[in-house]
N, C-alpha and C positions, 0 to 999 in steps of 0.2 A: 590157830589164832582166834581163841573164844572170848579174849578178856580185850574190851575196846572203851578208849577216854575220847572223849568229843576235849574239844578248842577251837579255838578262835579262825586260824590260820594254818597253812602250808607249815610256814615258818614256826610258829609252836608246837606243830605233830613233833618235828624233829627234836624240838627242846627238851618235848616230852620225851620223847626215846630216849635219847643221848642221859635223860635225867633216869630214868626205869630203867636202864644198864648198870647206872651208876648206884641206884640205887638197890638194885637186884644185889650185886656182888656185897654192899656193905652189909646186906642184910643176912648175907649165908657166912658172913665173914672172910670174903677177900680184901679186905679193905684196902689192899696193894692194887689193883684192877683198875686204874683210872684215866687210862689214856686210850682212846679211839685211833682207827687205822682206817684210812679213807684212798682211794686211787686219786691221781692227782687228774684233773679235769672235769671232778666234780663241780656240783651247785647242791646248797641245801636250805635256802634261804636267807636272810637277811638278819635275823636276828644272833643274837650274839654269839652262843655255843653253835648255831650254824655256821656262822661265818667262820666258823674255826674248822671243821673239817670242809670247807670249798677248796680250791686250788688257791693254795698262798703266792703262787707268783703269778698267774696270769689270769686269776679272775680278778671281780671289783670291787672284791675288800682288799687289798695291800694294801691300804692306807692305814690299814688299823691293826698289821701285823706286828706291830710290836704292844699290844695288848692284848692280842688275843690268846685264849689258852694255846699253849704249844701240844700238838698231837703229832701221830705218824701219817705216816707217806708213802704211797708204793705209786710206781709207773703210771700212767696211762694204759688203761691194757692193751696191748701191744696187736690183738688180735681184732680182725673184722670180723662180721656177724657170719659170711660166708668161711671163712677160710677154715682148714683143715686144722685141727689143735693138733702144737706140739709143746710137749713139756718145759720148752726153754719160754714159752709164752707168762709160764707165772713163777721165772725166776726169782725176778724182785720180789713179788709178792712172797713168795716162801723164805726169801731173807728176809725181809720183815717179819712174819712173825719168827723167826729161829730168833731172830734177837731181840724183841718185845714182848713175847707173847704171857711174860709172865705180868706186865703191868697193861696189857691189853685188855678193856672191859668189851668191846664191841667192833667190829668192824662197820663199817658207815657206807655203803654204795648206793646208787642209783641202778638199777638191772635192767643190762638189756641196751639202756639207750641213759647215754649220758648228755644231759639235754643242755639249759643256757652255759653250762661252761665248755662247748662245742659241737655239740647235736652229731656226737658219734654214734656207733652201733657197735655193739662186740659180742664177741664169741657166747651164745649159752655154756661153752664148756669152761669159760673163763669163771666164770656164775657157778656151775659146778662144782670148780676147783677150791675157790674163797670158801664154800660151804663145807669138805670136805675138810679145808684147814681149820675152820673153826671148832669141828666136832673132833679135831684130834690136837688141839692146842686148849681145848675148853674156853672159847671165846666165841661171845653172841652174835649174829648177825640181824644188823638190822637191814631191812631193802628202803629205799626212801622212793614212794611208788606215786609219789603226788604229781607228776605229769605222764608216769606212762600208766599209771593206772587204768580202771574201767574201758581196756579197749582198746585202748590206743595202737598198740603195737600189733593189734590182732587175736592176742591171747589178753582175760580178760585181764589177767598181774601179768607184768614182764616176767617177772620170774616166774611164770610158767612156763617159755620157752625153754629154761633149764630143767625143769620138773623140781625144784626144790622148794623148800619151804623156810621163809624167816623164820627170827624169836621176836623180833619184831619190826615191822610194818606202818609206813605210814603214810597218810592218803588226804589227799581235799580235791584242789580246782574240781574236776567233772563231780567230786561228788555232789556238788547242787546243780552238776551244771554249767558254772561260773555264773551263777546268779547272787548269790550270798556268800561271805566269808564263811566256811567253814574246814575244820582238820579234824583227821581222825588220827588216834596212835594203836594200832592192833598189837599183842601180844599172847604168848601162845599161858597155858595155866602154870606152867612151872614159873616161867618170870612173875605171873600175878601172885602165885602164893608165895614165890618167893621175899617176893616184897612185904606181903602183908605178914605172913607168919612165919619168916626166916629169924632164929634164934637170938639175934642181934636188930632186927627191925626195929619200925616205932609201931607196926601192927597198920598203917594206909600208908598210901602211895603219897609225895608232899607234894603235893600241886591243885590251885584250887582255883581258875577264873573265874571273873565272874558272869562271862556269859557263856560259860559252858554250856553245851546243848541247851542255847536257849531255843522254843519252842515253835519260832520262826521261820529260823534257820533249818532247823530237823525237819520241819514241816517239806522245806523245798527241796531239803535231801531226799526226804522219801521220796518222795512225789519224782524226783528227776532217777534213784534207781528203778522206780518201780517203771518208768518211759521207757530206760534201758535194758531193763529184763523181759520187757512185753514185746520188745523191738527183735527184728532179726539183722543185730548190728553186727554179727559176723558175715554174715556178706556184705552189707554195707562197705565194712573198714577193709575187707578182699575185693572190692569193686572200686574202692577209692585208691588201694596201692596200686592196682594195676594201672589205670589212667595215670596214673603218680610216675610209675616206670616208664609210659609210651611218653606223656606229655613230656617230660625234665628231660629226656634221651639227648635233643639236638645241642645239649647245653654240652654235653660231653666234648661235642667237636670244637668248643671254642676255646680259642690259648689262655685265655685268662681266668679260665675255671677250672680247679685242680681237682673235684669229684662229685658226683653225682649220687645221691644212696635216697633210699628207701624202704622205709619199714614201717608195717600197717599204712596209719593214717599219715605216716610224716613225710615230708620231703624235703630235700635239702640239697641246695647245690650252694659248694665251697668254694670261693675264689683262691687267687694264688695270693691276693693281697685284700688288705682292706679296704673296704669300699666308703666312700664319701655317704655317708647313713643318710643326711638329711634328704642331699641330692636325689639318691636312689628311691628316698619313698614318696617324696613329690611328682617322681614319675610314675610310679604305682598307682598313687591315687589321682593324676590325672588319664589315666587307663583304666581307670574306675573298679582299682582292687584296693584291695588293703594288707599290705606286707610289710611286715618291720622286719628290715634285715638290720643285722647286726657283726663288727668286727668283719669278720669273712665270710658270713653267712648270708645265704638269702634261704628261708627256709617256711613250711607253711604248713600246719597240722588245723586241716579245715574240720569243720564241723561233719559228725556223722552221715546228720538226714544232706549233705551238699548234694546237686543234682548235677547228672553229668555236663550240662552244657555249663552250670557257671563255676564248676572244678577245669573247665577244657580253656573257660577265658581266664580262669589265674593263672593255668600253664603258659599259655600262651602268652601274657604279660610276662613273665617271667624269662622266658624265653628271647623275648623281644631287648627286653629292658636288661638284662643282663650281656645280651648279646651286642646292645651298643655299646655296652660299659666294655666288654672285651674287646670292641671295635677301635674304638678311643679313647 
């Protein structure tokens, strides 16, 4: 992944991708190549061609599914981050592509940790498998790595838990930080030259903001990996899972909470239903945390430098405040 476009946002890395797919295949001449294949419980932002590979039924755009481009679909993956892989885990997935693969430009994932459209965890062999299908269907993979990026899961990409490698990548929040808006869209040289001097191209990529890497922004990106590179954030984010595992534990035992998980930095306990949102974070922040749960989640991906006593009082809020909710 040598060839990298700065933007604005999260939300336009993916535009961009979705667009450098698109753009890749017309330019070697697939020009039949133009539908994406996404698992259903994605998120990939707000913006338009994002909102089209998100989950069409149970995320928060169905309001606009009936103008949005129509792409494909495959399962949920079916597999947790623990479990043993068995082959019938990427059933659907390999019926999908046996029956798209020839108008398939890209597959579209989140790796590893499928975040606001449910804060799952799944299998690296799952990650594996998508990859292995695309290099024998001829179809791209992009990873969409703008929340588990830099760290987060432990590994510095999620899809290093798989050991694989996108064709294209795409990354913001931690990259400043969450100090300034910015997105990056990575891509490996065959897509960049493909683009630029594939025999049907215009010769560049068609995308052109106008605050691309502006010089503010770059400024706080560097500044915030060169903090992360200097840091020894892998024990960090191995020092915060495990507090993550001991503190959420008692949550297990309550009826109204159907699961417990954690990976690197994140935590996340699932109710059996959904919880009153407002309610539940008026009580957080009169417990002096700060937690937006959301749908069935109550979930909390704290900052690196966090110290163990005030990661032990958001468990413990948590714990509390979830435990009355399962109370009554």
């Amino acid at each position: 992944l040598c060839n990298v476009f700065l933007s604005d946002s999260g939300s336009v890395a993916v535009e961009v991708a979705m667009k450098q797919a698109l753009q890749y295949w017309h330019s070697v001449g697939h020009t039949h190549k133009r539908k994406f294949l996404a698992p259903r419980g994605g998120y990939h932002g707000d913006t338009f061609h994002a909102m089209s590979v998100c989950d069409p039924t149970n995320g928060m755009h169905h309001l606009f599914n009936g103008v949005l481009p129509q792409h494909v679909f495959t399962d949920v993956p079916p597999c947790r981050y623990e479990d043993t892989w068995q082959a019938h885990h990427a059933a659907d997935l390999e019926a999908q592509f046996q029956a798209y693969h020839q108008e398939l430009a890209a597959v579209i994932l989140e790796p590893i940790v499928q975040g606001a459209g449910g804060m799952r965890f799944y299998s690296p062999d799952y990650l594996r498998r998508v990859r292995q299908l695309c290099d024998e269907y001829n179809v791209l993979l992009i990873c969409d790595e703008i929340a588990t990026g830099f760290g987060r899961t432990g590994k510095l990409f999620a899809c290093e838990h798989a050991d694989v490698a996108p064709d294209i990548m795409c990354v913001g929040k931690a990259l400043t930080g969450g100090y300034m808006s910015l997105g990056a869209t990575l891509a490996t040289k065959q897509i960049s030259d493909g683009i630029c001097t594939g025999k049907y191209g215009t010769g560049v990529f068609m995308h052109g903001p106008t605050f691309m890497a502006n010089p503010l922004t770059c400024a706080v990106a560097v500044e915030s990996l060169r903090l992360l590179a200097d840091s020894p954030w892998q024990q960090w984010v191995h020092r915060i899972q495990g507090q993550l595992i001991a503190g959420l534990a008692p949550c297990k035992q309550m009826p109204q909470v159907a699961d417990v998980r954690v990976l690197g930095a994140i935590g996340v306990v699932e109710m059996q239903k959904p919880v009153d949102m407002a309610s539940m974070q008026r009580h957080f922040v009169d417990s002096g945390v700060w937690v937006r749960p959301f749908g069935r989640l109550v979930y909390v991906m704290p900052p690196f430098i966090i110290g163990e006593a005030d990661l032990d009082k958001l468990c413990q809020a948590i714990v509390k405040i979830v435990g009355c909710y399962a109370a009554g």
